[in-house]
NULUMKE-674669 format. One record per residue (C-alpha): residue in three letters; residue number from 0; y, x, z. Coordinates in Angstrom, 3 decimals. Example, Ala and Ser with C-alpha at 12.3 -4.5 7.8 and 13.67 -1.06 7.14 Angstrom:
residues 2
REC    r    k         Y         X         Z
REC  ala    0    -4.500    12.300     7.800
REC  ser    1    -1.060    13.670     7.140
***
This chain:
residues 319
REC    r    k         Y         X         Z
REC  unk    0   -61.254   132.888   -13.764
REC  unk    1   -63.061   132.554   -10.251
REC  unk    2   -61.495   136.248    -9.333
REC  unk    3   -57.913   134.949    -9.981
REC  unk    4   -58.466   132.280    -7.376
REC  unk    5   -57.336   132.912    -4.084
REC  unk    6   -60.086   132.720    -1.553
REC  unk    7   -57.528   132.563     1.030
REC  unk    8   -55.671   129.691    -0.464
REC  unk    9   -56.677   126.771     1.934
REC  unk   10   -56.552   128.984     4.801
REC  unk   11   -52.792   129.968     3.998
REC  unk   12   -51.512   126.349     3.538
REC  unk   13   -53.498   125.458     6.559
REC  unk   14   -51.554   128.072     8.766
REC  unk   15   -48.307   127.099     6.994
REC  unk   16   -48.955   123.612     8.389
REC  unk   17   -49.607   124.812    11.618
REC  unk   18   -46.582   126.657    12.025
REC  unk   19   -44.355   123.772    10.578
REC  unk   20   -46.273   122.021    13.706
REC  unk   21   -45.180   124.560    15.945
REC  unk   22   -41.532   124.459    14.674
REC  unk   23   -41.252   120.774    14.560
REC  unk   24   -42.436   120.678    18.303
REC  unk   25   -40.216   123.567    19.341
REC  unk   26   -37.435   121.924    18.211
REC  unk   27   -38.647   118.285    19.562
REC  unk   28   -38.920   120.383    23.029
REC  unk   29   -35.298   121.543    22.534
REC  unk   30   -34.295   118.302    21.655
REC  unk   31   -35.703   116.886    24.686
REC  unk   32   -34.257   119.379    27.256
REC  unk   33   -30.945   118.722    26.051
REC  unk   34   -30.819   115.321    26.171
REC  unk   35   -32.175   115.955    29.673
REC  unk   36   -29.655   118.077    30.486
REC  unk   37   -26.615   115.978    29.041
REC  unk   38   -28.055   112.837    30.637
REC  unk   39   -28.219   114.726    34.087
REC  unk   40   -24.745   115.899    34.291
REC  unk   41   -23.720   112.433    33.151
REC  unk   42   -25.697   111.208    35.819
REC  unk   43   -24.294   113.729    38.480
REC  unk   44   -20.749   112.796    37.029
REC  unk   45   -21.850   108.947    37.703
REC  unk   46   -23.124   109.739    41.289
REC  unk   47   -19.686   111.403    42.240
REC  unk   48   -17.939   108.976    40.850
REC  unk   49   -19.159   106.187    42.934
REC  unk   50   -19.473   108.562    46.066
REC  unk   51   -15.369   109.002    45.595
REC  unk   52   -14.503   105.485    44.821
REC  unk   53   -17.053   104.367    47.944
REC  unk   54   -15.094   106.689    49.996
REC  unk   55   -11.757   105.690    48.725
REC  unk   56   -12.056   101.941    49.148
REC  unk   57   -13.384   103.235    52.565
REC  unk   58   -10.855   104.280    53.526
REC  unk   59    -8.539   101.821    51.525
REC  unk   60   -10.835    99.087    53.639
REC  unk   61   -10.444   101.093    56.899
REC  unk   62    -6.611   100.872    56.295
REC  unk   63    -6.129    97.532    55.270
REC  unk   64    -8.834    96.146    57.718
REC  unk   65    -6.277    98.321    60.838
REC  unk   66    -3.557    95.938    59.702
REC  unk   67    -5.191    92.939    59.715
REC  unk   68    -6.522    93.928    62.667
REC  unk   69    -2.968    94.598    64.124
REC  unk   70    -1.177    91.578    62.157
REC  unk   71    -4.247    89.400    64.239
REC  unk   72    -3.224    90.915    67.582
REC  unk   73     0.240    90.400    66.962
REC  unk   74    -0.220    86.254    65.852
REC  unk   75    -2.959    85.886    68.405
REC  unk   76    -0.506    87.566    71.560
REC  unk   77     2.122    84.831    70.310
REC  unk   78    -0.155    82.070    69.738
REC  unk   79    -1.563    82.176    73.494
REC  unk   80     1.286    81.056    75.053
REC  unk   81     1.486    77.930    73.077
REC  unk   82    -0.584    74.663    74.197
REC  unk   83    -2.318    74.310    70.740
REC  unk   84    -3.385    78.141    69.996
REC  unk   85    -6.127    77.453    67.801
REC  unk   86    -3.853    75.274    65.244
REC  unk   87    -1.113    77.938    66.008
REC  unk   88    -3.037    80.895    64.765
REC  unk   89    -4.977    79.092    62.323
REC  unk   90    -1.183    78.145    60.265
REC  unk   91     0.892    81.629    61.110
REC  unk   92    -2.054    83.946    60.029
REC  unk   93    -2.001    83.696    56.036
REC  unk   94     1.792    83.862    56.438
REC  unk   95     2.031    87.360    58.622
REC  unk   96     1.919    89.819    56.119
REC  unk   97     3.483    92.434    57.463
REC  unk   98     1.917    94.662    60.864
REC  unk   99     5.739    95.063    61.933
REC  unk  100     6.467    91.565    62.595
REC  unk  101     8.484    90.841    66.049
REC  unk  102     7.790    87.502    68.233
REC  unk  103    11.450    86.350    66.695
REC  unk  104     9.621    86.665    63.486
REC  unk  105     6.455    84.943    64.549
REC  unk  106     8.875    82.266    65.783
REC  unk  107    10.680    81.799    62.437
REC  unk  108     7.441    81.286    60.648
REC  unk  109     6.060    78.144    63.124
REC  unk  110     9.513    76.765    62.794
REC  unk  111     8.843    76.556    58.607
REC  unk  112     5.146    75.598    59.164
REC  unk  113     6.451    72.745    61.308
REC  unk  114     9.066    71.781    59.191
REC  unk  115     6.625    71.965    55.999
REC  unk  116     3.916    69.496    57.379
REC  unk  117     6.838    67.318    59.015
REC  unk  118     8.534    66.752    55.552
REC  unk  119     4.794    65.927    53.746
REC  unk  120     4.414    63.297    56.153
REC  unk  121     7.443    61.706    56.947
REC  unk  122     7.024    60.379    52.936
REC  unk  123     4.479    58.356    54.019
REC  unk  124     6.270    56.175    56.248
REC  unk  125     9.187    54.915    53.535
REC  unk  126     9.231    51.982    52.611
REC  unk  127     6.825    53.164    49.128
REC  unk  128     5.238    55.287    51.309
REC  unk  129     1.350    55.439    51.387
REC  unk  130     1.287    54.899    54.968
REC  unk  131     2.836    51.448    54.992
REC  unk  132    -0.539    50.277    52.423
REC  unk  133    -2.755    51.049    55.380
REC  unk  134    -1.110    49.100    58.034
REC  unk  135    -0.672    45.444    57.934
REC  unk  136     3.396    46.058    56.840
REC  unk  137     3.072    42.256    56.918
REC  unk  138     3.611    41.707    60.885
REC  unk  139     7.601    42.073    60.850
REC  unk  140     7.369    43.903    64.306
REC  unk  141     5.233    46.588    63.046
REC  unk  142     7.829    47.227    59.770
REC  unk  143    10.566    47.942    62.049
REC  unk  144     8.307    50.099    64.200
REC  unk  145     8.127    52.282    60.856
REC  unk  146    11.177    51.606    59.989
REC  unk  147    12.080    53.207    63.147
REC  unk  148     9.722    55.990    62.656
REC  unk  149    11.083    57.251    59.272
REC  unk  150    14.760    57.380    60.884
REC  unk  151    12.970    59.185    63.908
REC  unk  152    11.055    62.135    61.878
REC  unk  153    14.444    62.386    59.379
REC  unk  154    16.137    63.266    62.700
REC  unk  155    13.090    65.297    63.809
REC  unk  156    13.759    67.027    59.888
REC  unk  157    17.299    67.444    60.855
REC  unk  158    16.516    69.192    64.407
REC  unk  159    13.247    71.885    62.411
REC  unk  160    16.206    72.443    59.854
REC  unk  161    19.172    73.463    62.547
REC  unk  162    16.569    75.134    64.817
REC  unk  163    15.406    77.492    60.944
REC  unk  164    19.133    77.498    60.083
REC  unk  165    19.696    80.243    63.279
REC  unk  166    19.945    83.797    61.714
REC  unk  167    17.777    86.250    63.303
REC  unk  168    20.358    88.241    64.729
REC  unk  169    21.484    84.930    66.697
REC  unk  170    18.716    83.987    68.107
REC  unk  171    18.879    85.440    71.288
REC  unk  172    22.275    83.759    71.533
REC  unk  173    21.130    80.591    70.903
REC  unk  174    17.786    80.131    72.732
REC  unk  175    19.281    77.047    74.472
REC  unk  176    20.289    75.160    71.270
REC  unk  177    16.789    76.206    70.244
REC  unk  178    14.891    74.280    72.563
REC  unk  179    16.855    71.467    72.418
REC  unk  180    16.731    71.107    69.342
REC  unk  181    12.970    71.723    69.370
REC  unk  182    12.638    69.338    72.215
REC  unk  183    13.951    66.704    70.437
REC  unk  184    12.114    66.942    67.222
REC  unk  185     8.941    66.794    69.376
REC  unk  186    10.317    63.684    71.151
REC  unk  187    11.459    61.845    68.267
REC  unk  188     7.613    62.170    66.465
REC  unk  189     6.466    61.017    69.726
REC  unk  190     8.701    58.289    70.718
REC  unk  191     7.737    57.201    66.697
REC  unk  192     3.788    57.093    67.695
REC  unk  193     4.593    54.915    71.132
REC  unk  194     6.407    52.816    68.873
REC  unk  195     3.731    52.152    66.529
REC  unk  196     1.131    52.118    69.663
REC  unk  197     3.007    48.938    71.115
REC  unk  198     2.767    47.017    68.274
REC  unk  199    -1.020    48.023    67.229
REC  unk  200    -2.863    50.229    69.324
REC  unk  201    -4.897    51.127    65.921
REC  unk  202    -1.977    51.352    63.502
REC  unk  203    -0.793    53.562    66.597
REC  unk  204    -3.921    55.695    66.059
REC  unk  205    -3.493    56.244    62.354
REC  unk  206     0.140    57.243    62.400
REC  unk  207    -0.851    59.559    65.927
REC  unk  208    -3.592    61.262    63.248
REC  unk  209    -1.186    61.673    60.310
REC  unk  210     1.627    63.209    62.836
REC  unk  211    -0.691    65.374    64.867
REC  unk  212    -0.158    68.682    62.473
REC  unk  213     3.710    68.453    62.778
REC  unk  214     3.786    67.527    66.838
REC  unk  215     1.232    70.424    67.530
REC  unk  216     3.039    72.397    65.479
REC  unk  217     6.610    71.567    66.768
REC  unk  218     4.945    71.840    70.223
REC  unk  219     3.965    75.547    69.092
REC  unk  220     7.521    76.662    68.144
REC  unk  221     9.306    75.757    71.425
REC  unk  222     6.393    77.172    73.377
REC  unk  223     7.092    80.291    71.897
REC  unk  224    10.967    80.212    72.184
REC  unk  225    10.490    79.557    75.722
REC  unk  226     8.579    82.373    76.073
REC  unk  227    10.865    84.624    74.094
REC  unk  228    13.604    83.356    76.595
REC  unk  229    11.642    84.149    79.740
REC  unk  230    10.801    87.618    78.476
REC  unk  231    13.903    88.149    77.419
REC  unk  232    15.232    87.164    80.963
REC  unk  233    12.601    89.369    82.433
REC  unk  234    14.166    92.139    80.678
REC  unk  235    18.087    91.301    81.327
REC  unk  236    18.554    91.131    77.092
REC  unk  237    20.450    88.003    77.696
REC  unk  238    22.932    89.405    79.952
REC  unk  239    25.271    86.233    80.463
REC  unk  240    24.331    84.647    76.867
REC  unk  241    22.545    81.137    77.164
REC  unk  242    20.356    81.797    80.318
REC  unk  243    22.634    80.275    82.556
REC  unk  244    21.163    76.585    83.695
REC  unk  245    23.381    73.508    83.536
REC  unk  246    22.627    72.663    87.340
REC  unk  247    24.325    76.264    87.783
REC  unk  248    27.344    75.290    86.592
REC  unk  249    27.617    72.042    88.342
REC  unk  250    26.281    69.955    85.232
REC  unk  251    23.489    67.541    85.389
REC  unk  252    20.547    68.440    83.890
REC  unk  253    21.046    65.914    81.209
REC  unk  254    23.628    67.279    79.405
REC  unk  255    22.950    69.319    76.612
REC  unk  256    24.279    72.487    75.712
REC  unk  257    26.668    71.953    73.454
REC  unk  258    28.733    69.969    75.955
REC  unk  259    27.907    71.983    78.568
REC  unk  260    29.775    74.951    76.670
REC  unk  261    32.680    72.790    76.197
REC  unk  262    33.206    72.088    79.877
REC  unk  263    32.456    75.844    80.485
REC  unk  264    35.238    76.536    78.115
REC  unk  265    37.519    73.814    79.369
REC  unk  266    36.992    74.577    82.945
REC  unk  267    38.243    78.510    82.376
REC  unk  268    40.737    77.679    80.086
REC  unk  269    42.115    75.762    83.054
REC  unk  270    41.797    78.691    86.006
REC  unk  271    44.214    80.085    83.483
REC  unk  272    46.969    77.620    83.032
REC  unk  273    49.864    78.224    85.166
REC  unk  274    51.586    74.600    86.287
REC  unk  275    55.232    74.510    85.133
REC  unk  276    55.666    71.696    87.778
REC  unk  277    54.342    70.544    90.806
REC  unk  278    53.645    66.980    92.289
REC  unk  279    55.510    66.369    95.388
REC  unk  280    53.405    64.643    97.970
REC  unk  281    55.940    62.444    99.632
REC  unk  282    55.406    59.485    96.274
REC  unk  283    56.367    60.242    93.074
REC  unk  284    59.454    63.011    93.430
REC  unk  285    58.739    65.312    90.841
REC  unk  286    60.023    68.649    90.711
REC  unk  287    61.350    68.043    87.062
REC  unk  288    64.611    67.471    85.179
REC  unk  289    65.741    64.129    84.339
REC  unk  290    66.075    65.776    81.069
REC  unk  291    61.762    66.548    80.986
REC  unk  292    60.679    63.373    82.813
REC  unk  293    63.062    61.299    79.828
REC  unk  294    60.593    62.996    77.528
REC  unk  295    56.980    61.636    78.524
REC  unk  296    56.351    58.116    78.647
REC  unk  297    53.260    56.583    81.544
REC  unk  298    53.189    53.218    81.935
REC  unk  299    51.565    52.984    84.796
REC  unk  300    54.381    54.739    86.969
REC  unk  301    56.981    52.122    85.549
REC  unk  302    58.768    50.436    87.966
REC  unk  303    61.121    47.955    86.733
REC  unk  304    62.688    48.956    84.507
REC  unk  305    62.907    53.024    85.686
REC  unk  306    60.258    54.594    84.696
REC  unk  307    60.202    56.935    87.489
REC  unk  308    62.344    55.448    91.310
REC  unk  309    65.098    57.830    92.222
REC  unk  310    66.299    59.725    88.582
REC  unk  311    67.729    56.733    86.984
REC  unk  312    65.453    57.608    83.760
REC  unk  313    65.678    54.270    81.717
REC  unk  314    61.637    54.107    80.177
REC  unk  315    61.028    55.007    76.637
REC  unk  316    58.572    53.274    74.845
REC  unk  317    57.798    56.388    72.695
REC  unk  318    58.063    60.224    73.520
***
């Protein structure tokens, strides 16, 4: 029985184990290199992933950071020829979106800034209005002082609205109207504050606080119309549109614009009117028909009962 056993048995299953060792590792090691392998070209894809979309939002950054940059320039060029430039860049900045905008444009947008802020506050001084539970609304000369005030800013609403209402195409034609209508909604917020001032020099301070937004920015706006007029001047854009001063024309300085143009208009209507008839200078002789004269009635040439001596024209109570 011992001669049937194989000596070599142990030995055999011992080698058999260590090749199954040998396999098992082999194919650990395999294992192992190709998750290596997979997880570095994963990683390599990772890597140039971020290196493009670093690079792109570089540039995207660059881009984007150029136009701020030039939006900035633009809103800050404007702002410095205002008095308040700080409060003037500060409310035109987060509304310039655009890198192309003009100073007509810049000038648009402080018109609706001012006009915003005005209408917030000018709720505050109605009757229900927040403003009149701070001040003592019980002194009777201080609630017609706001009284006064709310009619003031509505006009100084009405003036922001007209000045917005102007097309931009039209502006350049109507950079007088502009500032006086911009001019005017400054003065009526700050004939409002002396108001308030001479009837309580702290009530005065409070309203001066709650209108100092709007008066800065209405301030703002005709600063920069001004300017757009003088550079426009400067340049001869206006040709003979609205540059023309009233003190020019004869006018006083007082009158506005509008009336101005009427005289204008009046006055060269009349270089163009050729007199059918002409006043004689020895009295009243007219060079007119009985016939005309018995048409027009003035009172103030009756005599008697002629209406004019000499052509027998019985007076005529109506024409």
């Amino acid at each position: 029985m011992a001669s049937l056993i194989n000596p070599y048995g142990k030995v055999a299953e011992v080698g058999n184990a260590i090749d199954h060792e040998k396999v098992m590792a082999r194919r650990k090691t395999r294992r192992r290199i190709t998750i290596i392998a997979v997880s570095s070209i994963v990683l390599v894809g990772v890597i140039v992933g971020a290196v493009v979309g670093v690079t792109q939002n570089n540039k995207d950054d660059n881009k984007s950071g150029g136009n701020d940059r030039s939006i900035s320039s633009a809103v800050k060029a404007v702002c410095d020829v205002t008095l308040y430039p700080d409060s003037c860049f500060s409310s035109l900045s987060p509304l310039a979106n655009s890198n192309n905008l003009k100073p007509q444009d810049l000038f648009k947008l402080s018109i609706q800034v001012a006009l915003n802020e005005l209408s917030k506050v000018s709720g505050s001084f109605s009757k229900n209005g927040d403003l009149r539970q701070k001040l003592n609304v019980s002194d009777p000369g201080l609630t017609a002082a706001l009284d006064s005030c709310h009619e003031l800013l509505s006009l100084a609403l009405d003036h922001l609205n007209a000045s917005l209402s102007v097309q931009g195409s039209t502006i350049f034609q109507s950079l007088e109207e502009l500032r006086t209508w911009l001019s005017s909604a400054g003065t009526y917020q700050q004939t409002c504050i002396d108001g308030i001032n001479e009837m309580s020099a702290s009530s005065g301070q409070i309203v001066s606080t709650n209108l100092e937004n709007s008066t800065e920015f209405t301030s703002n706006s005709l600063a920069i119309v001004t300017s757009i007029e003088s550079a426009a001047a400067s340049m001869g854009t206006l040709g003979s549109i609205g540059r023309r001063r009233l003190l020019d024309e004869g006018a006083p300085s007082w009158l506005s614009s509008v009336d101005r143009k009427l005289l204008t208009t009046a006055n060269n209507a009349s270089q163009q009117i050729k007199a059918d008839a002409v006043v004689a200078k020895d009295g009243l002789k007219l060079n007119l028909s009985a016939k005309i004269i018995a048409k027009f009635t003035v009172k103030s040439f009756i005599n008697g009962d002629k209406w004019l001596p000499g052509y027998g024209v019985d007076f005529k109570s109506t024409l």
